[in-house]
MARSEBA-818209 format. One line per field, with one value per residue (C-alpha): z negated, x negated, y negated; residue in one letter; residue number from 1. Coordinates in pm, 1 decimal. Each point is the difference from the previous one (the first is absolute). Layout:
c3 <- (Z  ...)
c1 <- (X  ...)
c2 <- (Y  ...)
r <- (a  ...)
k <- (NUM  ...)
//
This chain:
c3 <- (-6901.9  220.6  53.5  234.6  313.1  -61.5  -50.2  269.4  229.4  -135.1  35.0  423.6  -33.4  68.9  -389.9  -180.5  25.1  -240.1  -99.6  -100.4  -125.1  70.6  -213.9  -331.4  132.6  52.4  -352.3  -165.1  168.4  -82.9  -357.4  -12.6  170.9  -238.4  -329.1  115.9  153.3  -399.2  -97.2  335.8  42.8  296.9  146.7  181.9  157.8  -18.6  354.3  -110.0  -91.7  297.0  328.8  219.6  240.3  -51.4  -346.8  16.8  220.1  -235.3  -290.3  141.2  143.9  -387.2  -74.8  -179.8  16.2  61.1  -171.4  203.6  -94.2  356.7  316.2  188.6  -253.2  21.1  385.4  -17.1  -294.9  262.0  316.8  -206.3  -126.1  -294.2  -60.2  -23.0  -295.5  -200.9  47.6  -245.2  49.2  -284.7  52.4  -173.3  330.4  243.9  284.6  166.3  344.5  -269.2  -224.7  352.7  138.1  -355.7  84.8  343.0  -60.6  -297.3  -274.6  -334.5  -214.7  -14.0  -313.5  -61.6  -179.3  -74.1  23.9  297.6  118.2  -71.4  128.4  320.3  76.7  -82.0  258.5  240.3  -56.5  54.1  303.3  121.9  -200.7  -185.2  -384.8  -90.0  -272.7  -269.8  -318.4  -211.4  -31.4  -372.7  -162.1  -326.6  -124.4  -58.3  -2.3  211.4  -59.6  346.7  174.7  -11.4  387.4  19.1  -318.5  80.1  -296.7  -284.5  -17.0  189.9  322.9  352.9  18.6  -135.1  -223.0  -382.0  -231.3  -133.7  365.4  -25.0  -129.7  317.1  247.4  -122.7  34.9  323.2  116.7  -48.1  221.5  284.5  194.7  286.7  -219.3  -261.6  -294.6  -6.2  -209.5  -208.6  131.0  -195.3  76.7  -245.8  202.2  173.6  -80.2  -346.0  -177.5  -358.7  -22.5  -304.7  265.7  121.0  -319.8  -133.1  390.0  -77.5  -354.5  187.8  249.5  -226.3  -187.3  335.2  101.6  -337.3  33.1  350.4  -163.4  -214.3  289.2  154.2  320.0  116.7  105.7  285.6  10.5  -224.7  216.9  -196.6  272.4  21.7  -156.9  -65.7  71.2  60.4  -109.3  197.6  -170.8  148.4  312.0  33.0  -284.6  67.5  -246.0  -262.0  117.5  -275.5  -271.6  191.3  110.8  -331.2  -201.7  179.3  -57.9  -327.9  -109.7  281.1  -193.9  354.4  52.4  214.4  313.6  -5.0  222.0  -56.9  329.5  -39.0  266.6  -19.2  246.9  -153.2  -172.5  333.4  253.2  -229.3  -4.1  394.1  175.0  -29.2  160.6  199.9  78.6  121.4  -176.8  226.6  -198.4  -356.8  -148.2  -315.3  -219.9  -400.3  -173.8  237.2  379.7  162.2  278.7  301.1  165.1  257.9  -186.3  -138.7  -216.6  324.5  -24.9  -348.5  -206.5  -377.0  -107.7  79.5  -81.6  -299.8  -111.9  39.6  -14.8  255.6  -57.1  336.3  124.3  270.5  161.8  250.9  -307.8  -226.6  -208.2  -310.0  -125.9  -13.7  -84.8  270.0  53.5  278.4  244.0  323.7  255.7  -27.1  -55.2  -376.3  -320.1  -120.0  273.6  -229.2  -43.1  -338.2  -218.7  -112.1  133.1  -52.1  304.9  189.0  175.1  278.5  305.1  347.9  157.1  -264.7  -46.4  -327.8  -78.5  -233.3  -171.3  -61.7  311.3  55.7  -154.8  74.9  222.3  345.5  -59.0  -126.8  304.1  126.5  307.9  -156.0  189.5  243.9  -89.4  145.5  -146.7  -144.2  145.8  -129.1  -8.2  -116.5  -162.8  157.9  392.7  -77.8)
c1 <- (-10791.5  120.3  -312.5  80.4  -163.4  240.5  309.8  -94.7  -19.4  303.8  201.7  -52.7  236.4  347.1  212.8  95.9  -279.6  -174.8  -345.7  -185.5  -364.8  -240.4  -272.1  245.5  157.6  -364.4  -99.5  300.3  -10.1  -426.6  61.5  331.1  -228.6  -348.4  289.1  163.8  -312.8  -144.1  252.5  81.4  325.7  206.1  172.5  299.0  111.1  331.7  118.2  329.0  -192.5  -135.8  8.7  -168.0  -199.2  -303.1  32.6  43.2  -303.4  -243.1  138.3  -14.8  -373.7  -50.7  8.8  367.1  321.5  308.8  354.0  262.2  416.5  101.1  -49.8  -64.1  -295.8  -125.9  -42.0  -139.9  -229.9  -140.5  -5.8  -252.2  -239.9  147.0  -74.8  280.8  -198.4  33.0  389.1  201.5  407.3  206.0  344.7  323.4  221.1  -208.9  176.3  -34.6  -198.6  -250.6  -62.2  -24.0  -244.7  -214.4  -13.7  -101.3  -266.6  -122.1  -38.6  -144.0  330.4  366.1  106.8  269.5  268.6  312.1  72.4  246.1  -311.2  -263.7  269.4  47.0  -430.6  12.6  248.4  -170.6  -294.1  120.4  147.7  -360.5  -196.8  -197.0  -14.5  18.9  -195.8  222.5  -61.0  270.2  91.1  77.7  180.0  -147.3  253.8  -264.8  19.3  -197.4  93.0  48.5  326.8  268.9  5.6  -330.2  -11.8  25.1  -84.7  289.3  262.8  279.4  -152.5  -11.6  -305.6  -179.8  91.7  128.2  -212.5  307.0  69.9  -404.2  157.8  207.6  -223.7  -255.7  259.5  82.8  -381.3  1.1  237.1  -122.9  -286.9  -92.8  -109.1  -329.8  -5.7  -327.1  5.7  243.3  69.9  169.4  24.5  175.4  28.4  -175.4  -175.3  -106.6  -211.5  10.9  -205.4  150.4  260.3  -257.6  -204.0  406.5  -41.5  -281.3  145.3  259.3  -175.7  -165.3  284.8  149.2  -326.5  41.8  319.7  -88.7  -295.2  221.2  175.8  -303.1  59.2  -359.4  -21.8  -230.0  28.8  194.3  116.1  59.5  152.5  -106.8  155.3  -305.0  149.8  -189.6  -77.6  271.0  -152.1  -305.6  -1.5  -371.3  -63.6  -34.5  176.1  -234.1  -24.3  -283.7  256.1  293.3  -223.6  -185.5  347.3  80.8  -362.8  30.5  323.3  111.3  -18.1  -123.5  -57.0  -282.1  -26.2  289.6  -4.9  154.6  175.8  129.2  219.3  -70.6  160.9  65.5  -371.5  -128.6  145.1  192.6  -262.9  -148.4  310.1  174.9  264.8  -50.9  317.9  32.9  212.9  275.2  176.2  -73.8  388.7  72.2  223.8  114.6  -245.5  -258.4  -125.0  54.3  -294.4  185.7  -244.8  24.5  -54.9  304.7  145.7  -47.0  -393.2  -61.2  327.2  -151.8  104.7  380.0  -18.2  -208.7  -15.1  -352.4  -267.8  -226.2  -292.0  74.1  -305.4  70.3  -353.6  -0.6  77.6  -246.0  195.7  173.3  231.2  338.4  303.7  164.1  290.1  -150.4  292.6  5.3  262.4  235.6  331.7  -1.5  -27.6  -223.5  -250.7  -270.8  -367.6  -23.5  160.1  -174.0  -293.3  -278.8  -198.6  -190.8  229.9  135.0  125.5  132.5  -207.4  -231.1  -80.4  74.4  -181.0  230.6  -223.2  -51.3  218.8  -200.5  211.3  416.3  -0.5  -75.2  165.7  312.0  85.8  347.0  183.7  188.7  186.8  -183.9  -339.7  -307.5  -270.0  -260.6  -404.8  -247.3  -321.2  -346.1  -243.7  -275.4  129.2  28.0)
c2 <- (-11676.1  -292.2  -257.5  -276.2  173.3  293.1  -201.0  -182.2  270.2  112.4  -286.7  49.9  318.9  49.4  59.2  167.2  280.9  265.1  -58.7  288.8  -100.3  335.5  -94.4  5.3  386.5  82.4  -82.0  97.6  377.1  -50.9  -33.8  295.5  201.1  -76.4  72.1  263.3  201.6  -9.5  254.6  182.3  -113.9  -3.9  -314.6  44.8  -364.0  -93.7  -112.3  -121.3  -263.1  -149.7  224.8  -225.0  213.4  -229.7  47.0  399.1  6.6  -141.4  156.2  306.8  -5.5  -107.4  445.6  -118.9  226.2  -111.1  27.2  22.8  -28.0  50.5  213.3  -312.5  -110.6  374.4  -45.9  -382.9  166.0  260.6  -270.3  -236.5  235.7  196.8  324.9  246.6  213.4  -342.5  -118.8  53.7  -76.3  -128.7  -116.7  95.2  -2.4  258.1  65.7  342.2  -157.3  -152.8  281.3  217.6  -290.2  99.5  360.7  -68.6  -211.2  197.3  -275.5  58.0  -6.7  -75.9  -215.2  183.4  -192.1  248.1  329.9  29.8  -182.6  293.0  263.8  -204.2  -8.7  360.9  77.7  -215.7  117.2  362.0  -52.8  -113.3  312.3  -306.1  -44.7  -331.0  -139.4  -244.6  -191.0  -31.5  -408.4  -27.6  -258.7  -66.8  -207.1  -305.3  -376.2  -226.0  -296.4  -145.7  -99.2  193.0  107.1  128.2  167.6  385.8  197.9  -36.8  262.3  -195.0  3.3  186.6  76.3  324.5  301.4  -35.3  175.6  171.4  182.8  176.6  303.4  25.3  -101.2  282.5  246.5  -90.9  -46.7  358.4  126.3  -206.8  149.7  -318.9  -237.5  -38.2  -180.5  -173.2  -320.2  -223.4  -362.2  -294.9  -402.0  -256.8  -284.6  -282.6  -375.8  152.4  -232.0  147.2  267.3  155.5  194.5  177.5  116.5  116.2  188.1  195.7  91.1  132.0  191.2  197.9  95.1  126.8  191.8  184.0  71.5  177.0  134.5  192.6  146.5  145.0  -258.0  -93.5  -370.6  -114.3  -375.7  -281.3  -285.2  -283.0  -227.3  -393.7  -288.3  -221.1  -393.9  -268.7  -367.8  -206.1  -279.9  33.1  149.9  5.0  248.7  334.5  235.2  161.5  372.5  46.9  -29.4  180.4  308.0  9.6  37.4  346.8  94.1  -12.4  81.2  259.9  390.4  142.7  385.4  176.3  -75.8  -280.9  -270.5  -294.4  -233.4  -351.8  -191.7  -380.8  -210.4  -370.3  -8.6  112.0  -300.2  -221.7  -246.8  8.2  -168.3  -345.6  -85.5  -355.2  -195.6  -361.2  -284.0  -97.9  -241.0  -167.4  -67.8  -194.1  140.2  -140.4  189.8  124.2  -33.8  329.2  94.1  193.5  190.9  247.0  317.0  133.3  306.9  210.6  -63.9  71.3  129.4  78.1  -339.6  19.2  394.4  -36.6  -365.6  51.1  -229.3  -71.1  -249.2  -307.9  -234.2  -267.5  60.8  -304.2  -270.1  -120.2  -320.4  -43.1  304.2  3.9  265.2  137.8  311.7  167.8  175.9  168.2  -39.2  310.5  -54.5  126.6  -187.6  264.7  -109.8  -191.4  98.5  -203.8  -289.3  -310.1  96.4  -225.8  -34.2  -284.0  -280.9  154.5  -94.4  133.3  197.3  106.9  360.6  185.2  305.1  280.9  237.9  331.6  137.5  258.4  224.8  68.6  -325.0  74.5  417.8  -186.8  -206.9  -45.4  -142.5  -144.2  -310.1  127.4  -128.9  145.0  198.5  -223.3  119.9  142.9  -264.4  162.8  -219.0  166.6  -104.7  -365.3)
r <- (x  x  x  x  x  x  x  x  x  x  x  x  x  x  x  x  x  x  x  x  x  x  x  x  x  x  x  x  x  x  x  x  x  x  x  x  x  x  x  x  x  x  x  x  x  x  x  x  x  x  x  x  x  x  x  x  x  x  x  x  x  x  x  x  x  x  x  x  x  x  x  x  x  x  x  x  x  x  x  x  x  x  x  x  x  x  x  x  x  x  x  x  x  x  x  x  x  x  x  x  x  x  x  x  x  x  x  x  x  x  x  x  x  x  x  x  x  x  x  x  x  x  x  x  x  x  x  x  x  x  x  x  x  x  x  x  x  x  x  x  x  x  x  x  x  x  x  x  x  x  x  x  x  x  x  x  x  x  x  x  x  x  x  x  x  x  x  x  x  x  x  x  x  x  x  x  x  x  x  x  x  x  x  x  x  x  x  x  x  x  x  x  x  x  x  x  x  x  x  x  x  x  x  x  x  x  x  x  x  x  x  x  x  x  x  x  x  x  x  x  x  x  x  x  x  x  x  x  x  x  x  x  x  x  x  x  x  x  x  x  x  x  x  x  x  x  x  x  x  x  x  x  x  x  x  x  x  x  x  x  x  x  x  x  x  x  x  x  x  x  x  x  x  x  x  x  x  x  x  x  x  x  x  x  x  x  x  x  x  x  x  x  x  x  x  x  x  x  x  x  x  x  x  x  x  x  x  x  x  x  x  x  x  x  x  x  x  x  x  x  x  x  x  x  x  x  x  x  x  x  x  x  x  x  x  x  x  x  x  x  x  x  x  x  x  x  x  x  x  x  x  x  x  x  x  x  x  x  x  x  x  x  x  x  x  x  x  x  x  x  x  x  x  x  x  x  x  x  x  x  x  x)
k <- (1  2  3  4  5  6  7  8  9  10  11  12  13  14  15  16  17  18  19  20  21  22  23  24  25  26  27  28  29  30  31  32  33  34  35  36  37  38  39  40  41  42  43  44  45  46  47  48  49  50  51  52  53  54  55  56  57  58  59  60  61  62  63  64  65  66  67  68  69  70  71  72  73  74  75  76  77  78  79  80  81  82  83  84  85  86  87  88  89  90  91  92  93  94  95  96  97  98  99  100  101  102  103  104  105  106  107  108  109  110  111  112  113  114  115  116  117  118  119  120  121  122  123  124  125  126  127  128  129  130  131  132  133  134  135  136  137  138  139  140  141  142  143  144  145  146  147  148  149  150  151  152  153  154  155  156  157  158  159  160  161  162  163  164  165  166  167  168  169  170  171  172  173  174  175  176  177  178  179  180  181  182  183  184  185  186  187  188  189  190  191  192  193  194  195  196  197  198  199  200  201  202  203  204  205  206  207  208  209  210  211  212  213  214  215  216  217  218  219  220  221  222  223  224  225  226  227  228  229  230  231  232  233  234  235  236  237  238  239  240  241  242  243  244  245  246  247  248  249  250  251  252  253  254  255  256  257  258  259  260  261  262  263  264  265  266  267  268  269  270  271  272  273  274  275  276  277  278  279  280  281  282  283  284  285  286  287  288  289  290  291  292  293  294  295  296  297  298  299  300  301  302  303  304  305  306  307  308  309  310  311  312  313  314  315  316  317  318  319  320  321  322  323  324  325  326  327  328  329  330  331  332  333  334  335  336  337  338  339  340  341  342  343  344  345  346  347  348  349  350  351  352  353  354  355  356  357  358  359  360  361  362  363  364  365  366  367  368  369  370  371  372  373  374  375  376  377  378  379  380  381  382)
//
């Protein structure tokens, strides 16, 4: 990604900033798009992801969706091009100003998550004289084998509705008159890499659309959420949406006139931004040189949330490698992008290039000692 006339150009800007390169979104939405199109499914994207307006704009003139898990994304969804008819809102917490911002802007479907939940749409909703249409978020109770903070589909979480409740939810579905029951929707987690999880998902989705089957409750759409992680190794690979697609294909029991609706966000713009930051200060410590550069825990949090990996380039540096702990500036011991990284020798003033940003780095910014925002830099206006 970073030849010497980019980096060079580069290297001329003010850090840290957010590099988003358009040519990888437009191949990686190209290629989602090409997959998903071969079975007629319907891609929601995930804005929690990355909500850069930029971002939203071109994903959205793409003929995507979005999934939304706030009244906030619902209204940046609908400011960049999203069509109400193809939001759907997820989100265990729903206020009553979000839900109402749903009904009012007439989105395809809550993802409803409880059943105070569903009683409080209804209500809503009849207050307004507008039915509201829902998918019940199921919690299948399945492993993903991811880290423990983003995985959301085991039985000891927030998130969704236990299989065991089903009886109760039915009965209360039918004394409330506002809402429709339209689809079932279920999500196990995030940065999934083994795609065993989601072959155990579709086992499990069918045994749920029998068991409504048996109930004589008509289902219009199965939403099987996102999840699909990418190569942190190496950022430059696009995930392979011929495998992930083709699992559901052939392993999902659907019914007549079923649709099925996926809601990537990761796999979409995990691998289009970097995050550039500039070595301030080389320091040598007993066991390793740390690299202080500008970029901190503020810029890019996964690492200190997550211990997560991020693949780190100097860009400007060319000579002989050495191992480096690469740190920001923030005031936190948990402020390091990497340990014993090997990377080439590195001084002041070099740029560093932290990959695969392009998803939960720039949405996940903080003030935090009152640090600014990092930009926004485009590949295609340099």
């Amino acid at each position: 990604m970073f030849n010497k006339d980019i980096a060079g150009r580069l290297a001329k800007l003010k850090t840290p900033f957010y590099y988003y390169d358009m040519d990888m979104l437009d191949k990686t939405v190209g290629l989602i798009r090409k997959e998903a199109e071969r079975y007629s499914y319907k891609i929601h994207y995930a804005l929690k992801s990355n909500a850069n307006e930029r971002i939203l704009s071109k994903i959205s003139s793409s003929g995507l969706g979005a999934d939304c898990v706030s009244g906030n994304e619902i209204l940046m969804a609908l400011k960049t091009g999203f069509r109400a008819k193809d939001i759907v809102f997820a989100g265990v917490g729903k206020t009553d100003e979000e839900i109402i911002t749903g009904i009012n802007n007439d989105i395809f479907c809550f993802n409803v998550e409880s059943i105070q939940e569903m009683e409080v749409i209804d209500k809503l909703s009849s207050e307004r004289n507008y039915t509201s249409r829902i998918a019940l978020r199921i919690n299948p109770d399945i492993e993903a084998y991811t880290h423990k903070y983003i995985t959301t589909g085991i039985e000891e979480t927030k998130f969704g509705i236990n299989i065991w409740e089903l009886d109760n939810v039915i009965e209360t579905l039918h004394s409330l008159h506002n809402i429709e029951l339209i689809g079932l929707h279920f999500h196990i987690g995030s940065q999934i890499r083994r795609m065993n999880a989601f072959k155990s998902l579709c086992t499990r989705v069918n045994e749920l659309q029998t068991w409504f089957e048996n109930r004589n409750i008509t289902i219009d759409h199965i939403n099987v959420g996102g999840g699909l992680g990418i190569n942190y190794d190496d950022p430059d690979e696009i995930p392979d949406f011929e495998e992930y697609f083709g699992i559901f294909n052939e392993l999902l029991e659907l019914r007549s006139g079923q649709t099925v609706h996926f809601e990537p966000g990761r796999s979409v713009t995990g691998q289009t931004g970097s995050l550039i930051t500039r070595v301030l200060y080389i320091k040598n410590g007993s066991h390793t040189n740390f690299a202080i550069v500008d970029a901190g825990m503020t810029d890019l949090i996964r690492p200190a949330l997550y211990q997560a990996h991020h693949k780190i380039e100097n860009i400007i540096s060319q000579k002989a490698r050495e191992k480096y702990t690469v740190v920001g500036p923030i005031c936190e011991s948990s402020d390091s992008f990497g340990k014993y990284i090997e990377l080439s020798l590195t001084e002041r003033g070099d740029l560093l290039a932290i990959r695969s940003a392009g998803a939960y780095g720039e949405v996940m910014t903080s003030n935090y000692n009152l640090r600014n925002k990092a930009p926004a830099v485009f590949s295609v206006d340099l």
